[in-house]
Each structure stands twice: as C-alpha cells, then as structure tokens.
C-alpha positions in Angstrom: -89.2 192.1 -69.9 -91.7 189.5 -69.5 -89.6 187.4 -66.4 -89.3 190.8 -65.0 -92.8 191.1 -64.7 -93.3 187.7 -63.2 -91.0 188.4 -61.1 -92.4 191.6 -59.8 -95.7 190.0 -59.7 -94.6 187.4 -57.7 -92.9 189.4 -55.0 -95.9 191.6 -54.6 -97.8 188.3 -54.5 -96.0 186.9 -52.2 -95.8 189.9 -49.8 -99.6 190.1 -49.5 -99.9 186.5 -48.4 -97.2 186.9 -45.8 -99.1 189.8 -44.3 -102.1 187.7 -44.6 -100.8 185.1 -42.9 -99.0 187.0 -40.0 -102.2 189.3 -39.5 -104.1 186.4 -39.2 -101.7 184.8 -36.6 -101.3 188.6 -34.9 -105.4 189.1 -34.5 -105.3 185.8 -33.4 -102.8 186.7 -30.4 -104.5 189.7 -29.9 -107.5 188.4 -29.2 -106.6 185.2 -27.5 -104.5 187.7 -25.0 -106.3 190.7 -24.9 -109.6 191.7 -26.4 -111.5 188.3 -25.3 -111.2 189.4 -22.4 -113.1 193.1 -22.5 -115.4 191.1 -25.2 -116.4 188.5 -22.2 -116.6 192.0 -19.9 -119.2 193.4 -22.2 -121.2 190.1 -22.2 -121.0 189.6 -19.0 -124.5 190.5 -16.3 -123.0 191.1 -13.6 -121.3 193.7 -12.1 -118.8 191.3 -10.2 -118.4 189.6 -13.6 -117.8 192.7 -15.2 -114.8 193.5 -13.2 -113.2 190.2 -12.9 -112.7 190.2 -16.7 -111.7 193.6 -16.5 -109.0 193.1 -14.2 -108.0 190.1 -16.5 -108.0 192.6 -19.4 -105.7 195.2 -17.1 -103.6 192.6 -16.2 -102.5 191.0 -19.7 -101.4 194.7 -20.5 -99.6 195.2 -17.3 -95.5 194.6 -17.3 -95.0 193.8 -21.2 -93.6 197.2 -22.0 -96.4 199.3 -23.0 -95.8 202.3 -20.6 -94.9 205.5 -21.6 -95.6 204.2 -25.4 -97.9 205.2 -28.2 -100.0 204.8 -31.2 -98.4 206.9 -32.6 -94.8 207.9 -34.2 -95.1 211.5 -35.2 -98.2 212.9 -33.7 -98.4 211.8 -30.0 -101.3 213.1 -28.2 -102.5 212.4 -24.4 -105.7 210.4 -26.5 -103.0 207.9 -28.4 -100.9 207.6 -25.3 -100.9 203.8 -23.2 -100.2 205.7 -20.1 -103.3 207.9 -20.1 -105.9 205.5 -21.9 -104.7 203.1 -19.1 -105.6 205.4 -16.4 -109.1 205.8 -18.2 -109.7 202.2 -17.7 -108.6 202.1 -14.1 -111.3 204.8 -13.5 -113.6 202.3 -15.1 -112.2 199.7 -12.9 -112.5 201.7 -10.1 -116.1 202.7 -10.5 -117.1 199.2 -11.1 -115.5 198.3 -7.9 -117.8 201.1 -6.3 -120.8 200.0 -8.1 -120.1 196.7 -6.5 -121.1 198.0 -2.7 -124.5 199.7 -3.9 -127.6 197.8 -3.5 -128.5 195.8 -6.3 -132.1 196.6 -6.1 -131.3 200.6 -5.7 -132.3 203.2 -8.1 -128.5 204.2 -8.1 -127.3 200.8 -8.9 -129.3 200.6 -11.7 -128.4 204.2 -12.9 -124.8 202.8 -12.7 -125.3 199.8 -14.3 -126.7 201.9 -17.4 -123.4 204.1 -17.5 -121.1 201.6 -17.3 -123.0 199.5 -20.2 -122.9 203.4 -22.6 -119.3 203.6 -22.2 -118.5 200.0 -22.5 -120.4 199.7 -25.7 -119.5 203.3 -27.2 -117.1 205.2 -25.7 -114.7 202.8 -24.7 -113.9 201.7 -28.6 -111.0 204.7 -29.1 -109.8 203.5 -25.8 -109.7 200.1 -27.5 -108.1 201.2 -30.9 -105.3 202.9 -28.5 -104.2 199.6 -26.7 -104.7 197.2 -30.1 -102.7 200.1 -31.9 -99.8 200.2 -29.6 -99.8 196.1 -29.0 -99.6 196.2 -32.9 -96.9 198.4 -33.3 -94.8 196.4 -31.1 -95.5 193.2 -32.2 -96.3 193.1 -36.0 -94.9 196.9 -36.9 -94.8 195.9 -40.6 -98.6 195.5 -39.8 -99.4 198.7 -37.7 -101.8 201.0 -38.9 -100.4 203.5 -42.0 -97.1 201.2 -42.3 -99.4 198.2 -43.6 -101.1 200.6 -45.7 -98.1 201.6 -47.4 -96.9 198.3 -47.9 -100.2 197.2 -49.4 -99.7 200.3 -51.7 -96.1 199.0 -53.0 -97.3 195.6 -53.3 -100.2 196.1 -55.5 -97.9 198.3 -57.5 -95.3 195.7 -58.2 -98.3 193.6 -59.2 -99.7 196.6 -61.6 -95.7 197.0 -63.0 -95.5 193.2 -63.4 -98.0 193.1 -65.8 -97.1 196.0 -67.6 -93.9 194.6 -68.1 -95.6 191.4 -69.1 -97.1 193.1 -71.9 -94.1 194.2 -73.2 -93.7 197.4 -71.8 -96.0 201.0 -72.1 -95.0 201.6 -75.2 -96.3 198.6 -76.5 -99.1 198.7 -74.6 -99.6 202.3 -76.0 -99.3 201.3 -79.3 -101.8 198.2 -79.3 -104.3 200.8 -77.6 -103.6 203.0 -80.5 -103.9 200.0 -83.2 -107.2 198.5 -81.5 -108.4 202.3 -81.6 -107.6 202.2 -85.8 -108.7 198.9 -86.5 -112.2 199.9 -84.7 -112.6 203.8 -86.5 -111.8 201.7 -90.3 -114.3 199.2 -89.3 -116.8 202.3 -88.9 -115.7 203.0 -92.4 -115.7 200.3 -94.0 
C-alpha cells in the first residue's frame, strides 16, 4: 500500500508542476502576443497612440483561427463568441479613428477622450476574458478555464489518496483515530 501511495502522490505531483510550468510558458505567449499590446493601448496618451496599439492588438488575433469560435463548449452565447466581441472592438477601433479628426482642444474631444478611457479601463475586461479564453482553449485546452479546474481537482486528490494509502489505508487510519481517542479519555481517568 505504502508505494501505491507514493506513487499516487507523485503523479498528482508531478501533474501540477507540468501545468505550472506550461501555464507559465502559455501567459507568457499570451502576453508577449496579445495582451501587451491592449496593456501598452491603455497606457498610452494619445489618441493616435491609442489606436496604433490597438490595431496591433486586432491584428495578432486576425487569421489564426479564431473565427466563428468560443469560450465556450456547452453554453455559447453572442457575449463568449470571437466573432461578436471582435466586432465590439472594431467599433472601438472605429471610434478612435473618429476621435482622431476632432480638435484636440474641443470640448468634444475631450468628452471622447473620457469614454474611450471608461470602457478601456472597465468595460472592455469581459471583452478581454472572451479573446484570452478562446486563445486558451486552443492553445493549452488542458489549461482552459473549468478543464484546469478539474484537473487541479483530480490532482490534489491523488495527492489526498497517496497519503491515505501511505498510512496504511482508512481503516488503519480509523483505528489509530479511535486508539489516540482511548488512550486520551483513560488518561482523563487515570
């Protein structure tokens, strides 16, 4: 019983560092490809600024096979959908592009420049989730959202089962629990 525990113990072990280590090379990729881009958006002060890192952003998801795809398996939804989050962010595109003709010292440029800042910094992070979500699923889809989870689950159970077995079993375990309990009520007594 006890090399059965190690064993189990080890595997779960050992499956957690592999999805440490591939998450880690995964949000690296990520954000090396992807979100640095919107991230140097946000930062950026100007408008013009704004939508050349935008565009990079658009462009990195554009033509690797995210149309028509979800974050999602069983419940798809026009909000989890690539297609339609997409089209959010070329309206976003498009009304920097606008924003980029007003007068920079205008009441209306400044209005502008307010909104596009709000949905940046607020709204924009379920459009965010969306695209990370689906870039996950279809690059690291043992690492994707409720699949990870699961995994984690079945890992740390293998771990918990390991050392059961390593202490000889429930039974055994049961019945030290039950001597410990004894030896602690005669000590009361005596």
């Amino acid at each position: 019983m006890r090399k059965q525990g190690i064993i189990s113990i080890s595997i779960g072990v050992l499956w957690l560092v592999v999805m440490i280590f591939f998450a880690t090379i995964g949000n690296y990729h990520y954000e090396r490809d992807y979100e640095s881009y919107w991230n140097l958006a946000e930062k950026a002060s100007t408008i013009q600024q704004k939508a050349v890192y935008i565009d990079k952003f658009v462009s990195e998801f554009k033509g690797k096979g995210f149309d028509g795809d979800y974050n999602a398996v069983f419940f798809k939804t026009p909000d989890n959908s690539f297609d339609k989050n997409m089209e959010a962010l070329q309206s976003l595109k498009t009304r920097l592009d606008e924003i980029q003709k007003m007068n920079v010292a205008s009441f209306e440029y400044q209005t502008a420049i307010q909104q596009i800042t709000a949905q940046e910094q607020g709204e924009a992070q379920a459009m965010l989730d969306v695209f990370s979500g689906i870039w996950w699923k279809n690059s690291y889809i043992f690492l994707w959202d409720w699949v990870a989870g699961i995994e984690i689950i079945c890992s740390i159970l293998l771990i918990a089962i390991g050392f059961v077995k390593i202490g000889g079993g429930l039974k055994k375990i049961n019945q030290a629990m039950k001597d410990a309990e004894r030896q602690r009520l005669l000590s009361k007594l005596g």
